[in-house]
C-alpha positions in Angstrom: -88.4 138.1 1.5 -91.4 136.6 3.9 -90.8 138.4 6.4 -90.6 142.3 4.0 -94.2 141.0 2.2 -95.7 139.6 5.5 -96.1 135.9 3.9 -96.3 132.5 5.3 -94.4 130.5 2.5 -93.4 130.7 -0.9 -94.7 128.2 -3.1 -93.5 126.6 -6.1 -93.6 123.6 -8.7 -91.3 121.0 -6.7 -89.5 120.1 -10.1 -90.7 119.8 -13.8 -92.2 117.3 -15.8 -89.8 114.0 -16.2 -87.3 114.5 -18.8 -85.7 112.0 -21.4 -82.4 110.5 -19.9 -79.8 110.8 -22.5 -77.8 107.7 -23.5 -74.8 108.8 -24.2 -74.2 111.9 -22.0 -76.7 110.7 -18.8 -78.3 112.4 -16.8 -79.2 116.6 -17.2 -81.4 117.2 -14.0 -81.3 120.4 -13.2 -82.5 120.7 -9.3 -86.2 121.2 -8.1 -87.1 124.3 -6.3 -86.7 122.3 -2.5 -83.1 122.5 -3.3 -82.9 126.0 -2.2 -84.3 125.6 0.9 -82.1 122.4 1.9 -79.2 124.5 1.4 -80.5 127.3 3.6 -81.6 124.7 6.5 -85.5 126.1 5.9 -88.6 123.7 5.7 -90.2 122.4 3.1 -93.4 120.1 1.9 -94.4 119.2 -1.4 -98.1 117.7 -1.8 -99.3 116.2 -5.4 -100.7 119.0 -7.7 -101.6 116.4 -11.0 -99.9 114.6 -13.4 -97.5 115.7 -16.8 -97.8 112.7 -19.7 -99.1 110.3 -16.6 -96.5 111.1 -14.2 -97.3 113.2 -10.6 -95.9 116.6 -10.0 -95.7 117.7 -7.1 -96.2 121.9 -5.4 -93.6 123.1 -3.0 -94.6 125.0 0.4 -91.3 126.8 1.7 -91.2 128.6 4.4 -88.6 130.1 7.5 -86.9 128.1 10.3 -89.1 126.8 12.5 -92.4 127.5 10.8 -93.2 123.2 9.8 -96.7 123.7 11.9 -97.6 126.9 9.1 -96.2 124.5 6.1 -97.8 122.2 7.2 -101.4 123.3 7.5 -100.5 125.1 4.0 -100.3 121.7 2.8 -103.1 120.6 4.3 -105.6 123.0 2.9 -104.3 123.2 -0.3 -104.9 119.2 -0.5 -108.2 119.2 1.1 -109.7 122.5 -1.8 -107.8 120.5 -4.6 -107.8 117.0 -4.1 -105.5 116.3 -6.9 -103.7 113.3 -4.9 -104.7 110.0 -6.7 -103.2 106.7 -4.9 -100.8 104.8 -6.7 -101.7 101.9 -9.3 -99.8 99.0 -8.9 -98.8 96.5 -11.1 -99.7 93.0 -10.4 -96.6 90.8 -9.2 -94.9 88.9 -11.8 -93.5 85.4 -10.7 -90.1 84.3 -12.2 
């Protein structure tokens, strides 16, 4: 597909917003788009794109074997026009 419409990567939402955890039946996550491209051996990088209901989300770059140096600068740029990365809060340590 890269390759037939002569682009460098793909890019997606790495995974949705957080979901509820049901109680009863667990768990219902349903994959994040790097999934593909683990299964198929191909790179991939996510970067920060903002937060959902104060929770980061994340953009996936995917690209062909071997092309981590194209990803990468992909990544790169996209963080450096954006800058939507915000450093984590911490919470202050609690002594028991």
């Amino acid at each position: 597909v890269l390759a037939a419409h002569k682009l460098d990567a793909i890019v997606a939402p790495s995974n949705h917003p957080a979901w509820l955890t049901d109680w009863v039946n667990g768990d219902s996550y349903s994959g994040g788009s790097s999934a593909m491209t683990a299964v198929a051996g191909y790179p991939n990088i996510t970067v920060p794109v903002g937060f959902v209901h104060g929770l980061p989300v994340g953009i996936s770059f995917m690209g062909t074997a071997y092309q981590e140096p194209t990803l990468i600068r992909l990544a790169y740029a996209f963080e450096q026009a954006t800058r939507l990365r915000q450093p984590p809060q911490y919470l202050p340590t609690l002594f028991v």
